[in-house]
C-alpha positions in Angstrom: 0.0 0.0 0.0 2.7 2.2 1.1 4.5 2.0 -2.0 1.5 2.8 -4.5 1.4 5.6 -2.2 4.8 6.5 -2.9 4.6 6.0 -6.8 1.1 8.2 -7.2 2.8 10.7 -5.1 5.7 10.9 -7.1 4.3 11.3 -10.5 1.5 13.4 -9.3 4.6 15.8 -8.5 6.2 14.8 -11.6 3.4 16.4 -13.8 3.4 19.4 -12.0 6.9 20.4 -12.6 7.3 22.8 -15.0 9.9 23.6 -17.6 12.2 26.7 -17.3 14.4 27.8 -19.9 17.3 30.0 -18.3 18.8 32.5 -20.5 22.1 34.5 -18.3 23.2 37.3 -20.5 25.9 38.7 -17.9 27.4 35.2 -16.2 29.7 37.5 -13.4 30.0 40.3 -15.2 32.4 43.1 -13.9 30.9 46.2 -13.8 32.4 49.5 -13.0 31.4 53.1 -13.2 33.1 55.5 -15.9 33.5 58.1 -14.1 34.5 60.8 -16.7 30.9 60.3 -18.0 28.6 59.0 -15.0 27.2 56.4 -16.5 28.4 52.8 -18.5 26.6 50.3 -20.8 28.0 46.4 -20.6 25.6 45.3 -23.6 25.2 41.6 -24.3 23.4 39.9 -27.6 21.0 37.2 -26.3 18.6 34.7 -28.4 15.3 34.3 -25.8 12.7 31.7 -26.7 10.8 32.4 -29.8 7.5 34.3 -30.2 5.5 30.5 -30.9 7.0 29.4 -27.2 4.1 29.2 -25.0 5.8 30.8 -21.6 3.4 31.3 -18.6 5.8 33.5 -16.8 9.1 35.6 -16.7 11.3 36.2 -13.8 14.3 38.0 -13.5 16.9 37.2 -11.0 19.8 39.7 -10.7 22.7 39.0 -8.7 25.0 41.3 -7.7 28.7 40.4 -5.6 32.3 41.2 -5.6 34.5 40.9 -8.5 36.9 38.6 -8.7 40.0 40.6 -8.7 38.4 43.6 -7.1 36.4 45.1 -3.8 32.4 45.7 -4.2 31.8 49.0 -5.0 31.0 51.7 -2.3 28.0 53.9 -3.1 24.4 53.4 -4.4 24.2 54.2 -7.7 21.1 53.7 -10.1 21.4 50.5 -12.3 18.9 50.1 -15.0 19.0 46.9 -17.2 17.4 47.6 -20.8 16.4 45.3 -23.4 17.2 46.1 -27.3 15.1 44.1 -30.1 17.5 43.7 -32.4 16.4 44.6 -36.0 13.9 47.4 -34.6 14.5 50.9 -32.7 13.0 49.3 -29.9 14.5 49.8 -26.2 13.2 49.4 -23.2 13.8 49.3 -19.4 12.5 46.5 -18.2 14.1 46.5 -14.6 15.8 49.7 -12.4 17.6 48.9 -8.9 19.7 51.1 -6.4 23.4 49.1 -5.7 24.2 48.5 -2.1 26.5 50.3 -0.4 29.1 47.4 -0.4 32.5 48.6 0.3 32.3 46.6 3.8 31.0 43.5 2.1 33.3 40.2 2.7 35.1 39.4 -0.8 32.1 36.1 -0.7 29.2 38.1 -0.7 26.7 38.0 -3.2 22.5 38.5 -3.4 20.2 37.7 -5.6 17.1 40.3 -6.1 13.7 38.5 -8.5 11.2 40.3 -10.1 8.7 39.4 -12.6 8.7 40.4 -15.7 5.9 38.3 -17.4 3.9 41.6 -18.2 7.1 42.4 -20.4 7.3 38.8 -21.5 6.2 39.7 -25.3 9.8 42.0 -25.5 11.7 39.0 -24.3 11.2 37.0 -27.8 14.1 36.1 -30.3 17.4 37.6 -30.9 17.8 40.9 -28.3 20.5 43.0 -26.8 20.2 43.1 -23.0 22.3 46.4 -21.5 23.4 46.5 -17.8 23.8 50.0 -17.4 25.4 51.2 -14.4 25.9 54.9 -13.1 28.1 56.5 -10.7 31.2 58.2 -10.5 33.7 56.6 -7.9 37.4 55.2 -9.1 36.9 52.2 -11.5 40.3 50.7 -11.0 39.8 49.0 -7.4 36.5 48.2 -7.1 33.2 47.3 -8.7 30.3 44.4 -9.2 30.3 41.3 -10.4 26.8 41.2 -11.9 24.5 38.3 -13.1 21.3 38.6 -15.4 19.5 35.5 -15.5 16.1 35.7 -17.4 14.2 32.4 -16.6 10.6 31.3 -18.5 9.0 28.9 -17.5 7.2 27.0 -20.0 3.3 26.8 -20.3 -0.1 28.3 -21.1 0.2 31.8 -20.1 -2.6 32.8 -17.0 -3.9 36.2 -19.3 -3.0 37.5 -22.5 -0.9 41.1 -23.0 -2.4 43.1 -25.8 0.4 45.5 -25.5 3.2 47.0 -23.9 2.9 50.4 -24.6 6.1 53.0 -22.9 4.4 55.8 -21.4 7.6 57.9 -20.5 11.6 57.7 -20.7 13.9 59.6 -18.9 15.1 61.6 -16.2 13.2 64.4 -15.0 14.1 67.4 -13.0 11.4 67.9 -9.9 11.2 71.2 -8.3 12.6 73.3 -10.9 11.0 76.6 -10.4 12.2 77.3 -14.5 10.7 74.4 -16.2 7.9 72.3 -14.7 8.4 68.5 -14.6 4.7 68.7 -16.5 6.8 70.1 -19.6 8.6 67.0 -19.7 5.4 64.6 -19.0 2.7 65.2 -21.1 -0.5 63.5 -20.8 
């Protein structure tokens, strides 16, 4: 009894597993700053599963530690990680994160931050450029991140369709500028 038990258990799990494709376009990446400039792009061609790939969801799991040869980097600086089609004019953002304040971090630290991008899932088709683009302006000789990008789908009927994905705005904006309201900027 006990084992027919076991064996429905077992393949009832078995057929809910699901199927994830991984796809890492930065495997430990070092990224530094530029600081002549303020801000650097570490762009990286990528094929992601093709349009006719039923995926049910999208998550992205970024991992940031130390380099290698290097210390973690010091401040918190804006990263934004952008995703090119390649063959259109199409770029978006399709994840933003602040970088800890790891100049005190042990030469073995590392985290790993997920979100989900399955709303964005329909950008995340066929040949692409993904661009880790980091900001800052501290030296770029001593210290820095060693950076992961690892876009993972798992495989299946998708829980609602996307129609669209649709930018609304792009950019930086100044806020309280007495001369120019952010509203110039922004328009309905």
């Amino acid at each position: 009894m006990r084992s027919i038990l076991f064996l429905l258990l077992s393949s009832t799990l078995q057929l809910s597993a699901q199927d994830t494709l991984h796809v890492i376009s930065h495997d430990r990446a070092t990224i530094i700053t530029d600081p002549s400039r303020g801000v650097r792009q570490f762009p990286a061609n990528v094929a992601f599963p093709s349009a006719e790939t039923a995926v049910r969801q999208v998550l992205l799991n970024v991992t940031f530690g130390c380099p290698d040869t290097m210390r973690c980097a010091d401040w918190d600086y804006l990263d934004r990680i952008l995703v090119h089609r390649i063959g259109t004019a199409d770029t978006f953002e399709v994840a933003r994160m602040l970088t800890p304040y790891g100049g005190g971090f042990s030469k073995d630290w590392h985290f790993t931050w997920t979100t989900d991008l399955t709303d964005l899932g329909s950008l995340l088709r066929d040949s692409c450029t993904v661009i880790h683009e980091h900001s800052g302006y501290e030296p770029n000789t001593d210290r820095g991140w060693a950076v992961t990008l690892d876009f993972a789908f798992i495989l299946g009927k998708p829980a609602r369709p996307v129609p669209a994905v649709v930018p609304l705005y792009s950019g930086s904006f100044a806020y309280g500028d007495t001369a120019r309201s952010i509203e110039t900027d922004l328009p309905p």
